[in-house]
C-alpha positions in Angstrom: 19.4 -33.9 14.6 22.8 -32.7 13.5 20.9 -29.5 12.1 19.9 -28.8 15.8 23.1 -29.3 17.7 24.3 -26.5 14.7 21.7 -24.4 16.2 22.5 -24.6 19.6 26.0 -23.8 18.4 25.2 -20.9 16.8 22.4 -19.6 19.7 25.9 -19.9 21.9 27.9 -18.3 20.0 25.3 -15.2 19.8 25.3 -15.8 24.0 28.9 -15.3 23.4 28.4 -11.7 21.7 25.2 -10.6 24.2 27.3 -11.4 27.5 30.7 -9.4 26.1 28.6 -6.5 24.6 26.7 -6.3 28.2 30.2 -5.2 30.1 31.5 -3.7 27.2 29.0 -1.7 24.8 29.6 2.3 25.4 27.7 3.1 22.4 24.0 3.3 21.0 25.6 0.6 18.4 26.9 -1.5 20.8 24.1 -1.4 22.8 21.5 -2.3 19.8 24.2 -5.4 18.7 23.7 -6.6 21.7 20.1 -6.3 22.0 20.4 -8.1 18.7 22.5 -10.6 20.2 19.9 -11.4 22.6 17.2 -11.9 20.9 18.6 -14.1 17.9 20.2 -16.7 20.5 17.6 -16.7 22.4 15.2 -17.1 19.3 17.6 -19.8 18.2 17.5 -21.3 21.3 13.8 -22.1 21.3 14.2 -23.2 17.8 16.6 -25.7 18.8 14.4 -26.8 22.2 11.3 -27.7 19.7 13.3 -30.9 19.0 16.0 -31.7 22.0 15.6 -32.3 25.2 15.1 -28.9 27.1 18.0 -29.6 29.9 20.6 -30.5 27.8 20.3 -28.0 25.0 19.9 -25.5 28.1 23.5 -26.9 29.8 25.3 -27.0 26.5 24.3 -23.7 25.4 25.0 -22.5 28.5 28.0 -24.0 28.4 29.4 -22.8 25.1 28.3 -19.1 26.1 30.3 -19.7 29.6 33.3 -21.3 28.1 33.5 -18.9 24.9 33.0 -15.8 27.3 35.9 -16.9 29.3 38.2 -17.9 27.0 37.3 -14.0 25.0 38.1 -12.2 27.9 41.5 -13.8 28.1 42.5 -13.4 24.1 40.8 -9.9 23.7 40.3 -8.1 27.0 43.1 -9.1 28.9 42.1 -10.8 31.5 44.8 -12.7 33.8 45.5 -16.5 32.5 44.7 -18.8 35.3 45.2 -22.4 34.9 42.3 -23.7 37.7 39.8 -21.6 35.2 40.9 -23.1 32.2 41.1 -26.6 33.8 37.4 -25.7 35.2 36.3 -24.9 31.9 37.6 -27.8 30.4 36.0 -29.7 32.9 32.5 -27.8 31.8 33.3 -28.3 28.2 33.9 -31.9 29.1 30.4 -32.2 30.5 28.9 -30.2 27.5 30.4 -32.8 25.0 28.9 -36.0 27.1 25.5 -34.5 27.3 25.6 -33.7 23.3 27.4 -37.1 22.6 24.5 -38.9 24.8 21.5 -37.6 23.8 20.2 -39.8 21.4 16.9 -38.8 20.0 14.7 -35.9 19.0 11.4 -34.8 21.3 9.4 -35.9 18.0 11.0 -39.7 17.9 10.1 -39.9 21.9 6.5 -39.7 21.6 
């Protein structure tokens, strides 16, 4: 199961990269990385699905792209550092862990 939380991690992470390159791509390159982007976490994402429950790999992955976007636009873009967002997204984070540290099985083992 470890194998699929990886996924979900790394279908985030590509989130991550689509979400940024839809404000900020001004080039035919930027646009086509994000277009990649989209479809590998996606793809990733319905990988990971085939053997996790469908909610909580949607909320975590959700959650990583939300968290990660966030906390990029601080670091890199400069956006203004507000402590009620980053206790907010700490709170989501927090949520994002319990669903991954509770899930106990694969779809498979369930039926």
């Amino acid at each position: 199961m470890k194998k699929e939380w990886n996924t979900v991690f790394l279908a985030g992470l590509f989130e991550i990269g689509w979400v940024v390159g839809l404000k900020h791509a001004e080039s035919t390159l930027g646009w086509i990385g994000t277009v990649i982007c989209i479809y590998v976490s996606m793809h990733l994402l319905i990988i990971a699905s085939k053997n996790l429950p469908v909610g909580t790999t949607y909320a975590v992955f959700t959650g990583i792209g939300t968290a990660g976007t966030v906390l990029l636009d601080i670091v890199l873009f400069n956006e203004p550092f507000n402590v009620t967002k980053i206790l907010l997204i700490a709170l989501l984070l927090g949520g994002v862990i319990g669903l991954k540290t509770i899930t106990t099985g694969t779809k498979e083992a369930e039926h």
